[in-house]
N, C-alpha and C positions, 0 to 999 in steps of 0.2 A: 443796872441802868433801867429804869423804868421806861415802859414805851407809851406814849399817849394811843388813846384809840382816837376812830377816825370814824364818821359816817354819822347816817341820822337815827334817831332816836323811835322805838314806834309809834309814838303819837306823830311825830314828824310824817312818816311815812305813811302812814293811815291821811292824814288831812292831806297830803300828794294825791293820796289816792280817790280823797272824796272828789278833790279837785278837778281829777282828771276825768273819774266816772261823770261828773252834774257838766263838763263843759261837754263830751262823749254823748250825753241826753240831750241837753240844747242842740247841738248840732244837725241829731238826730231826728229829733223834732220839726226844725225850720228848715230842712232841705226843702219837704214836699210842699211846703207853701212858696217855695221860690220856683220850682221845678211848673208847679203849675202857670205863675205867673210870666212863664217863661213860655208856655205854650201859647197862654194868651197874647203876649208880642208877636209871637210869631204868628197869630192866627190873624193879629192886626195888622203886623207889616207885609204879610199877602194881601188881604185885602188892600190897603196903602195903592201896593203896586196893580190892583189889577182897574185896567183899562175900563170897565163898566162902572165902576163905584160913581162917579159923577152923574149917571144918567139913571141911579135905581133910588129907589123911595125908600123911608126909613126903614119900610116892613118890609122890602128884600132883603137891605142890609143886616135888619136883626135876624132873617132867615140865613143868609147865607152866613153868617155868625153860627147860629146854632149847629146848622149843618156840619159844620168846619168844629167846634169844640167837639161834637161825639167824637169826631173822628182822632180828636186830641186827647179824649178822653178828660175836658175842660168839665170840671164841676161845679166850680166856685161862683160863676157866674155868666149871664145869659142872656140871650140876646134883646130881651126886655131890661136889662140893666144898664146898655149901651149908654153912652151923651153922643147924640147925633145933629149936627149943625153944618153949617158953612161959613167959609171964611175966607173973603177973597175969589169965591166962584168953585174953594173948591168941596167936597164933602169934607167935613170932619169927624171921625168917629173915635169917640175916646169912652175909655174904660176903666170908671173909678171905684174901688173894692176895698174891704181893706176884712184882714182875718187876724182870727181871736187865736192864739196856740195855748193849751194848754200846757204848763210846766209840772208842776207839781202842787200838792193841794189846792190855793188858793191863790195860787203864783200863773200868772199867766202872761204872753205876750202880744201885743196888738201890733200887726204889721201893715201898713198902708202902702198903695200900689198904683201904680196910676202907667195908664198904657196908652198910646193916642198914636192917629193915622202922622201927626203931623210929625211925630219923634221919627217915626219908621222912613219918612222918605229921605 
């Protein structure tokens, strides 16, 4: 009695595996750009909540930005990048960016991000 075999092939298993390595990279790759922009939320929805922001001028706000990213260890962008307005009486401060990830050669991803006091409250 003949028995069939069973299982994959190693071409099969090889492109599994390139599969798995190139999503393994991606991954890899786009954490730190969400990680940061992650900081940046949070360094906006303090600000959001603290009680002074109505009463300080765009140049404290881009200061107390700055101050608050070292401590975030925030690179990407800075307190001169802000959008700072009003709306309704209150500050708005929003934070529009977007980063370039390199993939591989000539492969690359553009992620856009956008952070603002008014999401945070």
């Amino acid at each position: 009695m003949k028995k069939n075999q069973q299982g994959m092939t190693f071409i099969g298993v090889m492109f599994v595996g390139m599969v798995i390595v190139f999503g393994a990279i991606l991954i890899m790759k786009l954490i730190p750009p969400y990680l940061e922009f992650w900081s940046v939320q949070k360094i906006i929805g303090v600000m959001a909540k603290d009680s002074g922001l109505p009463e300080m001028t765009p140049a404290q706000i881009r200061d107390s930005f700055d101050r608050r990213a070292v401590i975030d260890n925030v690179r990407v962008i800075e307190g001169k990048d802000l959008d700072i307005g009003k709306d309704r009486g209150q500050s708005v401060v929003a934070a529009d960016y977007s980063v370039t990830v390199p993939i591989a050669g000539n492969l690359s991803a553009l992620i856009e991000f956008r952070a603002s006091t008014q999401d945070a409250k």
